[in-house]
C-alpha positions as CSV (number, residue, x, y, z in Angstrom):
1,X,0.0,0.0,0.0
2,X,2.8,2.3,0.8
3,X,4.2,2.1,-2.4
4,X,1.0,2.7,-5.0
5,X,0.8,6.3,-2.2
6,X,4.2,7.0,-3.2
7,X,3.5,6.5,-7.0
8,X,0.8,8.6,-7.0
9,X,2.2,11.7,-5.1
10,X,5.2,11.4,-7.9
11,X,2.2,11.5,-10.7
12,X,0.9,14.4,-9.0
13,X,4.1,16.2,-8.7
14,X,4.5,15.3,-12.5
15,X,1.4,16.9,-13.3
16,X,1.6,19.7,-11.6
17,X,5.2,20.6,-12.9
18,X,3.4,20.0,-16.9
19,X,0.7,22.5,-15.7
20,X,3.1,25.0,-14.3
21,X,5.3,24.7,-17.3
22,X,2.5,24.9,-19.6
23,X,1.3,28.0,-18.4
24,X,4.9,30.0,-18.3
25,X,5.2,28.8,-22.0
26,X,1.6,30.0,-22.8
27,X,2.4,33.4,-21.1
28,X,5.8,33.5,-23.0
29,X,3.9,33.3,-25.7
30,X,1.2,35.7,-25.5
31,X,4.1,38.5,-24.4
32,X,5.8,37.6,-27.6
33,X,2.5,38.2,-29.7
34,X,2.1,41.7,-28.0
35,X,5.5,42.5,-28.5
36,X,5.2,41.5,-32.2
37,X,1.9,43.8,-32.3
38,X,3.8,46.9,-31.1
39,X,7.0,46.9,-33.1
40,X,4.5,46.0,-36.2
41,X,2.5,49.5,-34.9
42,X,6.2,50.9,-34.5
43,X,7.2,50.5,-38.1
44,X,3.8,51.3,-39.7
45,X,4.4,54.8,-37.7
46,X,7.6,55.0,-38.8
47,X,6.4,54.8,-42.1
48,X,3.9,56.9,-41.8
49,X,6.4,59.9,-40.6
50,X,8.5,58.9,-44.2
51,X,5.4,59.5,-46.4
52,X,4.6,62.7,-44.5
53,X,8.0,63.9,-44.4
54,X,8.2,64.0,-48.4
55,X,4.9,65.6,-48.5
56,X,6.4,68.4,-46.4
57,X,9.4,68.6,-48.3
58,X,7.1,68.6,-51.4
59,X,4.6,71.1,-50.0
60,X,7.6,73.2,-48.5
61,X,9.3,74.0,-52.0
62,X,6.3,74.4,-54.1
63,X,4.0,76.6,-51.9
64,X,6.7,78.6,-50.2
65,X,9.3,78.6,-53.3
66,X,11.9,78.0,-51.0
67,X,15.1,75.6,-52.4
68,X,15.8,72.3,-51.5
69,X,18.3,73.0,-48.5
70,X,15.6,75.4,-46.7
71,X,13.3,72.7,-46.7
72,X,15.7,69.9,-46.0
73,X,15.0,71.1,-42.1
74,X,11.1,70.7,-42.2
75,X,11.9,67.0,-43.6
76,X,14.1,66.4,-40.6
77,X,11.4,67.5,-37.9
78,X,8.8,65.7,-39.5
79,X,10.7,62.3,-39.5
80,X,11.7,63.2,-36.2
81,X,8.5,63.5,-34.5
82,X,7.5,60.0,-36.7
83,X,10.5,58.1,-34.8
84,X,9.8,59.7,-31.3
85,X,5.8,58.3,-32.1
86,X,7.5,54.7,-32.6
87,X,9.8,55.1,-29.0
88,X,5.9,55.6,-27.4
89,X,4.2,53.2,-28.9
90,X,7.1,50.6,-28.3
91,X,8.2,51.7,-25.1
């Protein structure tokens, strides 16, 4: 009798290690999928900030006939403000 008592507490131990592992790799798992979520959000802002900055640079020289290095600057802030977006949504 003592012995089928001692083969079931090591089958419960067993189990309960398997749960307990289960769950860390589940919850691994689920903090890689947000993580993947927010760098994807990182880079479509980041992109985002690229298409607007041309625009600008676009805008800049056509509406306020100014040459390319006086606009160059608007560019820069615009692109800017597009990577410190993608530090706030990563981080």
């Amino acid at each position: 009798m003592q012995m089928s008592a001692s083969r079931n507490g090591s089958w419960g131990r067993a189990v309960g290690l398997l749960a307990a592992t289960a769950f860390f790799a589940l919850s691994g798992a689920a903090l890689a999928t947000e993580q993947s979520k927010q760098r994807q959000q990182g880079r479509d802002a980041n992109q985002e900030a690229k298409k607007d900055a041309r625009s600008t640079k676009v805008d800049c020289r056509q509406e306020n006939q100014k040459s390319n290095p006086e606009c160059r600057q608007d560019k820069r802030e615009t692109k800017q403000d597009g990577r410190q977006e993608k530090r706030d949504i990563k981080y």
